[in-house]
C-alpha positions in Angstrom: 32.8 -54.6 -26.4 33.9 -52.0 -24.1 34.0 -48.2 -24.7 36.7 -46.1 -23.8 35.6 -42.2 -23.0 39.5 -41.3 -22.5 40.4 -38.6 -20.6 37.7 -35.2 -19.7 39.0 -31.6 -20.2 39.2 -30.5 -16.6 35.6 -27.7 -16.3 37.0 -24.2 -15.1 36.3 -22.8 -11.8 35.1 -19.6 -11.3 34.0 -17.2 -8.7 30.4 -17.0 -8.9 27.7 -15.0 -6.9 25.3 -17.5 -5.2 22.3 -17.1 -2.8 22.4 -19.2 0.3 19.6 -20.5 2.3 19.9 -18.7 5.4 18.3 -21.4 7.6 20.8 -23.6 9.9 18.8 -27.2 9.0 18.8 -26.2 4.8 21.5 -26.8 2.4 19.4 -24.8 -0.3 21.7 -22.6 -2.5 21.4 -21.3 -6.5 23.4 -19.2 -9.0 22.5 -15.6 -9.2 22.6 -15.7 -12.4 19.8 -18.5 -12.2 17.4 -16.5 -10.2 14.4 -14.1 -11.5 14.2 -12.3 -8.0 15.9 -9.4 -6.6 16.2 -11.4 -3.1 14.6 -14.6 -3.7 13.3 -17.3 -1.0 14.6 -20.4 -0.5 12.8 -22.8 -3.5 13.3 -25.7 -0.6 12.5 -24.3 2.5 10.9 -20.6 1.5 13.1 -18.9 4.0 15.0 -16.1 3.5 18.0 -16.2 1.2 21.7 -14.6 1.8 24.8 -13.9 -0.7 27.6 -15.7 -1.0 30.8 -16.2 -3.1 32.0 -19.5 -3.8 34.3 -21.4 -6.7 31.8 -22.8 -8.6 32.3 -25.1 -12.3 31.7 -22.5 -15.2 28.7 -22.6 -16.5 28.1 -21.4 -20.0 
């Protein structure tokens, strides 16, 4: 029995407002939209976070 998922609606991309870990050795970043701080830290790494633009998947 196999199961056939056919073919996925392509997910828009937007530009979204992210905050970027600002140290060289982290690759911690998050949706604005997803953080409760005015200028949060990094979750990963606690350092200082930095704003950013990118083309992000839509998320509703």
């Amino acid at each position: 029995m196999s199961f056939s998922r056919g073919p996925k609606e392509p997910v828009p991309e937007v530009e979204t407002n992210i905050w970027v870990c600002s140290s060289g050795d982290c690759k911690g970043w998050m949706r604005e939209s997803f953080s409760f701080e005015q200028e949060p830290e990094c979750p990963l790494c606690k350092s200082v976070m930095t704003q950013e633009v990118r083309v992000l998947p839509e998320v509703k």
